[in-house]
N, C-alpha and C positions, 0 to 999 in steps of 0.2 A: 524075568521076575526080579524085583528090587530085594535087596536082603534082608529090609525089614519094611515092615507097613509104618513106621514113626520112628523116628531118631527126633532124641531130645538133648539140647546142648545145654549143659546147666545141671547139676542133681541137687540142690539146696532144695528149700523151703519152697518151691513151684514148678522144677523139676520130676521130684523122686513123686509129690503125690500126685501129675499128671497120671504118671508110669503105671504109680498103683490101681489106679482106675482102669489104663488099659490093660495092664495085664487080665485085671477084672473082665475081660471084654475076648480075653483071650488072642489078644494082638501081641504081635511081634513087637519088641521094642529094644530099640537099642539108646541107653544115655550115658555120655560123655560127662566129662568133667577133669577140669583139670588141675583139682587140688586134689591132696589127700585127707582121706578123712580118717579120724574126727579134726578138724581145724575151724580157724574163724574166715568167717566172709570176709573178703579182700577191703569191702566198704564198711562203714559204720552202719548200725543199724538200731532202733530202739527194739530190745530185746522182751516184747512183754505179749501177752496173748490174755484173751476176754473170754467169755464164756461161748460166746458165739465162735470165734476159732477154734475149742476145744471142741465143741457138739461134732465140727469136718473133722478133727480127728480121730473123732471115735468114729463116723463113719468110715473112715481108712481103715479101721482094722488096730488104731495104735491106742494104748492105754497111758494113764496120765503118769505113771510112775515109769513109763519108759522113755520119755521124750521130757521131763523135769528130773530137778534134785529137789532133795530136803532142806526144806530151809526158805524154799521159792516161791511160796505161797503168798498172795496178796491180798490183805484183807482190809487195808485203808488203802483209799486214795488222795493223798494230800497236794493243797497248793497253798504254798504259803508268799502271799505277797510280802518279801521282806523290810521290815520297818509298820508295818501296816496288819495287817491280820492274817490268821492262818486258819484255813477248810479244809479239817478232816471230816473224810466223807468212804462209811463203812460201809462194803459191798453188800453186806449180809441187809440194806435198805430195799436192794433192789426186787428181790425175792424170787431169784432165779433158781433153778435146780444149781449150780455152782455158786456159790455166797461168795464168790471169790474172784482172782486174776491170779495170772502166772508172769512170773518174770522168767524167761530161761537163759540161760548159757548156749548160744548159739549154736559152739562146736558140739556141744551132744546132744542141742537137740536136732541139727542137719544130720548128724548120724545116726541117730535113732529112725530120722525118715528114709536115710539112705540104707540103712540094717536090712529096715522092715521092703523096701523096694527091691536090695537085691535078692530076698528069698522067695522070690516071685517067680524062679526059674521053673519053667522052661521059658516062659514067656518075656523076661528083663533078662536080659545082659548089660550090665552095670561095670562101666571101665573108670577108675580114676587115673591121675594124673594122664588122662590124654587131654592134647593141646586140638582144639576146633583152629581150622587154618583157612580155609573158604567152602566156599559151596559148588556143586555141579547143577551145572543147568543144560538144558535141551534149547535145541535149535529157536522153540519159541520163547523163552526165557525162563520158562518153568524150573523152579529150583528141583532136584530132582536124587540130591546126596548133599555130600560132606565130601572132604578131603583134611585127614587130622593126620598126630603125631602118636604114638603110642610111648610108654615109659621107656622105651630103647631111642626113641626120634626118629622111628621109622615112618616112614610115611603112610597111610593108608586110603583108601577109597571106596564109601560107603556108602549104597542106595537106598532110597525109600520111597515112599510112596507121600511121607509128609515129613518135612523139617520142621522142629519147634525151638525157638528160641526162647531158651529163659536162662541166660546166663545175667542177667542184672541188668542196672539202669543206663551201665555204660555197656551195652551190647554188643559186641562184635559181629554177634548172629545177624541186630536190625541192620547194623551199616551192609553187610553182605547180599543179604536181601535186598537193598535199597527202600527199605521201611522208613516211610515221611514221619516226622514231629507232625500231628493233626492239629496238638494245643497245648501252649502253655503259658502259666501264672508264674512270672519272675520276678515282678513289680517289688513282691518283699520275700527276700532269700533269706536266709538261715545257714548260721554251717557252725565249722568250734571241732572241737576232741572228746575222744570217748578212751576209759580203759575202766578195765576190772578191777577194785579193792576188796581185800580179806579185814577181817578186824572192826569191820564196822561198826562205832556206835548206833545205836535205835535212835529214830526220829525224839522221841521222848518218855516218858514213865506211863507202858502201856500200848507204847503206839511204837511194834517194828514191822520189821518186814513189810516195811508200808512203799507203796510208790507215794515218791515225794518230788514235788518241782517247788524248789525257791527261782522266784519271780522280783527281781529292778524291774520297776516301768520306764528304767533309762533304757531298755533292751538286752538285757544279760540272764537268764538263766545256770541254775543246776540243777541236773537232775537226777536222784538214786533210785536204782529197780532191783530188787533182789534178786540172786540168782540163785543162788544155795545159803545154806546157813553161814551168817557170817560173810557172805560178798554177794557185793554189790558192783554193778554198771553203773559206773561217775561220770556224768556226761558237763561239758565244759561248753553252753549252747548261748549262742549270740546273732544279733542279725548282722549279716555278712558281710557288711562294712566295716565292723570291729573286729573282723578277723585278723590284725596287723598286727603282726611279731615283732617287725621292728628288730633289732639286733637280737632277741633273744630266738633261743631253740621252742622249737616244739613244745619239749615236756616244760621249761623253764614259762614257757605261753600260760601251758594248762593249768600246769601251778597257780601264777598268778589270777588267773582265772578263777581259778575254783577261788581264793582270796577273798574276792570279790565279795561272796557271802561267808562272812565270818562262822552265821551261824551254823554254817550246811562245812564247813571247813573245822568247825570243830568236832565233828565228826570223825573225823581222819587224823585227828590227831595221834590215835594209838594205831593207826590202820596202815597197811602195806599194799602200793601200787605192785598188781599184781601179771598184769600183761603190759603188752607195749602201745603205744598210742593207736586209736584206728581215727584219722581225722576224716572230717567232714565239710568238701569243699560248699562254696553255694550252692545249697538244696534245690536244683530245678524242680519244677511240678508239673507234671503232663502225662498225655499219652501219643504213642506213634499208632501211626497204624496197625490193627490188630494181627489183618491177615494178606496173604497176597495169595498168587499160584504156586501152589507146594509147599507153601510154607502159612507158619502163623509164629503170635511171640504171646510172652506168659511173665506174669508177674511183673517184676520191675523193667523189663526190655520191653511189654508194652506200657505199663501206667506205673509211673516215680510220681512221688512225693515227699515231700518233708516228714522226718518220722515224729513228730512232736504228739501225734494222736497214738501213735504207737499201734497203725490198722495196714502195714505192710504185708504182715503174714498172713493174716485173713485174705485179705485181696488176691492174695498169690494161691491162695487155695478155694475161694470162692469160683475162682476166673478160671482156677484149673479142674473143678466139676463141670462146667456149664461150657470147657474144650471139647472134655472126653465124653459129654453129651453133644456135641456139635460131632465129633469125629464117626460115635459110633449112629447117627444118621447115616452119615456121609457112608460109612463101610457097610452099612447096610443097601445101599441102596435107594434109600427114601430120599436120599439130598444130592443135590452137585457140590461137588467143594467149593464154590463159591455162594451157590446157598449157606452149606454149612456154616462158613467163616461168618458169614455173616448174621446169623443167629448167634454167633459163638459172640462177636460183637456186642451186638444188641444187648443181650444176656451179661455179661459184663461191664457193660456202659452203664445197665440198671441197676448192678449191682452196686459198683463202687462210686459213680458219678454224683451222686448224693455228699458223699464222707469228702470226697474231692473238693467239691464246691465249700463244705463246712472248714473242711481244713485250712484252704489257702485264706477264707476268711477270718478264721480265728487267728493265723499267723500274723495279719496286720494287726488283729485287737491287741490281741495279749502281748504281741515281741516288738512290734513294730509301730504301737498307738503311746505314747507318754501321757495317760489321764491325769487331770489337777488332783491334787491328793482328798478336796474333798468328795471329789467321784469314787476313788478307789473307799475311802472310809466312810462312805456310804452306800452308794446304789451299790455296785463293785461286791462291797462286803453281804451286804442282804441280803442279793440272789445265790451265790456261790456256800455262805454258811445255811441257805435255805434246806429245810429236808426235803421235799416239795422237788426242788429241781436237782439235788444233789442225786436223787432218787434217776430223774429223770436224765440228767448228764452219762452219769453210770447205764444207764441201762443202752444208751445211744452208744457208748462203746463199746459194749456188747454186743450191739448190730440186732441187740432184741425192738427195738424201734428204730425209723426213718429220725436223719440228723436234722431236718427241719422240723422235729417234735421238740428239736433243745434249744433254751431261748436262749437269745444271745443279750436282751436287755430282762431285765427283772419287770414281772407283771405285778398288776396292784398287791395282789396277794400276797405275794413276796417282800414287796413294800413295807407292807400294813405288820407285816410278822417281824421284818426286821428292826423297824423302830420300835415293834413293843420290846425283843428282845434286847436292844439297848438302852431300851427306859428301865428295863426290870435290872442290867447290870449295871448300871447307874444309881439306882435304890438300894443295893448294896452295899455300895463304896461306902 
C-alpha cells in the first residue's frame, strides 16, 4: 500500500487548494514545501486577485478577511500612458457581486491557504521546510513517490499513488518527471524588479488604493498594487532587453528605474522600501505538459506566464479544481489515470488558453509596439477612457467573460464618443 493516495510538492497559491479539495474527497494527502511560512515566493509575482479568483476562494472554505489586509481593497484601475492621458477605470462599472479587486501580500495570503490546509487533519499532513530531492519510479517508469529532506536533512522516502507538481515555473518536479515544454511565446519577453513600499502617496485627490500601471510606449513600465493600508507592490517592469545594469547594483537598477516615471516616483518620495528586491528574469510564456504516469503538475510548473494581467492565481486555482475533479474520477473508478489526466488537460487548456493567447498579445501591444503619439492621443485614448469597454476590459479580468469579448482596437462607438468627448473638452478651454 503507498503511504498516501497524492503527494503534493509545492504548498503556495496551487498547492495547499489542490489539498483542500482532496481532503474534501477524503483522500490521503501528503504536501511538501520547503520554505517556511508565512514568507514570500522565491520569484516575483503580480500580487492582485479579481472577483473571479475570490468566488474559488470562497468555495475553499476561506473568507476574504483571512487571506487579505486592510487597506487592500481595489476599487480603480488605472493606466496611465505617461506624457499622454490617463484611464481611471472604477470597478464598481462592472456590476459584479464584488465592486472590487484585491491586491494581497503574498506571504499572508500563502499562509492563510496554508493555515486553512493544514487543518484538514486527518486527511493533509502539511511539512514545511522539507527539501523535494527526486522521485521513485517502478520498473515501467511510473513515478510512484518522492525522496525528500526533512528540517534535520534527513532523508526520506515517500509513496503514492499520484505525484503533483506545483512547485512554480522553474519546477524541479517537471524536470524529474521528464515533463516536455508543449509551447511557448518568447518572441517579446518582459522581466525588471519588484519590492514592497510603506508611505505611499495616493494615485491623486480621490483616487487611492487604486492599481495603477504608468506606461513609456518606449517600453518601460511601473506598477503599484496595494497590499495593506499604506503599501504598496512597486514593480520596475521593462521589456527584456532593457534589463541591463551595467555597473550598477540591483536596487541602484531599480531605483533608477522607477526614475524613469517622475510621476509615479513622486510618490515614494516620503515612502520606505520596505522588503528586499524579488527580480524578474525574461517572463517565459508556456505550458509543459500537464500529466504523465503517476504524476501531473499545477499552476506555474504546468502554464507560466508573464504577470502583467495579473491571472496567475486564478489559473493556479481554476486548474487546481478541474485536477481534484479529474483525480476523484480517477479514485473512483469511473477513469483510468490517463483518461483522468487527460480531462484534467482539456479542462485546463479551456480554462486558461483563452487569457494565454490575450496575454502574450497585449504584451507586444502595450510593452513591446512604440505607437506614433497621434495613435496613442487618439484611437489609444478613446477606447481605454471609454466606459463601454472600460466596463468590458474589467470584467475580462475578472474571468466574468471570454478575453476575446475585450477589443484590442476601438469600435465605431467608441470612436464616435471619444471625439465627442474631446470636442466637449475643447469647448471649455
Amino acid at each position: 500500500m503507498p503511504d498516501y493516495d497524492v503527494i503534493i510538492i509545492g504548498g503556495r497559491c496551487a498547492g495547499s487548494p489542490l489539498a483542500i479539495r482532496l481532503a474534501q474527497q477524503k483522500l490521503k494527502v501528503l504536501v511538501i514545501d520547503r520554505a517556511n511560512f508565512p514568507s514570500l515566493p522565491a520569484i516575483a509575482s503580480s500580487p492582485t486577485i479579481h472577483n473571479g479568483t475570490m468566488r474559488i476562494l470562497d468555495e475553499l472554505g476561506l473568507n476574504e478577511d483571512d487571506y487579505t489586509l486592510p487597506g487592500s481593497k481595489v476599487e480603480n484601475y488605472v493606466i496611465d500612458f505617461v506624457d499622454h492621458f490617463s484611464a481611471i477605470m472604477p470597478y464598481s462599472i462592472t456590476d459584479l457581486e464584488r465592486g472590487y479587486a484585491r491586491g494581497v501580500d503574498r506571504a499572508h495570503f500563502d499562509y492563510a491557504l496554508w493555515k486553512h490546509m493544514e487543518s484538514l487533519q486527518p486527511y493533509v499532513t502539511a511539512c514545511q521546510n522539507f527539501a523535494f530531492v527526486d522521485v521513485l519510479k517502478d520498473e515501467s517508469g511510473k513515478v510512484t513517490g518522492i525522496t525528500c529532506k526533512n528540517p534535520n536533512g534527513e532523508a526520506m522516502r515517500v509513496t503514492a499513488d499520484l505525484v503533483v507538481g506545483a512547485d512554480g515555473r522553474f519546477s524541479i518536479a517537471a524536470s524529474k518527471f521528464g515533463a516536455k515544454v508543449v509551447e511557448e511565446r518568447n518572441e517579446f519577453a518582459n522581466g525588471g524588479y519588484e519590492a514592497q513600499w510603506e508611505g505611499v502617496a495616493p494615485y491623486a485627490d480621490g483616487v487611492a488604493n487604486e492599481f495603477s500601471a504608468y506606461i513609456k510606449t518606449s517600453g518601460y513600465a511601473t506598477v503599484f498594487i496595494p497590499i495593506a493600508s499604506g503599501r504598496y507592490y512597486v514593480s520596475a517592469y521593462m521589456r527584456s532587453q532593457f534589463v541591463q545594469r551595467g555597473n550598477l547594483s540591483t536596487q541602484e537598477f531599480y531605483i533608477e528605474s522607477l526614475k524613469r516615471m517622475p510621476k509615479a516616483w513622486e510618490r515614494l518620495a516620503n515612502a520606505k522600501q520596505i522588503t528586499s528586491l524579488k527580480g524578474m528574469r525574461p517572463v517565459k510564456n508556456g505550458y509543459r505538459e500537464a500529466y504523465g504516469s503517476g504524476w501531473a503538475l499545477l499552476g506555474d510548473a504546468f502554464h507560466y506566464k508573464d504577470p502583467i494581467d495579473g491571472q496567475g492565481i486564478y489559473d493556479a486555482l481554476i486548474e487546481g479544481k478541474y485536477l481534484a475533479d479529474a483525480i476523484a474520477d480517477w479514485k473512483s473508478g469511473k477513469l483510468t489515470w490517463e483518461q483522468a489526466g487527460e480531462q484534467y488537460k482539456e479542462n485546463a487548456y479551456a480554462a486558461t488558453y483563452p487569457m494565454f493567447d490575450s496575454t502574450t498579445k497585449r504584451i507586444k501591444r502595450e510593452i513591446h509596439t512604440t505607437p506614433p503619439k497621434l495613435i496613442v492621443n487618439t484611437i489609444l485614448r478613446w477606447m481605454l477612457t471609454d466606459p463601454d469597454y472600460q466596463r468590458t476590459f474589467l470584467r475580462g479580468l475578472s474571468r466574468e467573460i471570454p478575453p476575446s469579448e475585450v477589443p484590442s482596437m476601438p469600435n465605431l462607438g467608441m470612436i464616435t464618443r471619444g471625439i465627442w468627448r474631446s470636442f466637449q473638452k475643447n469647448t471649455k478651454k
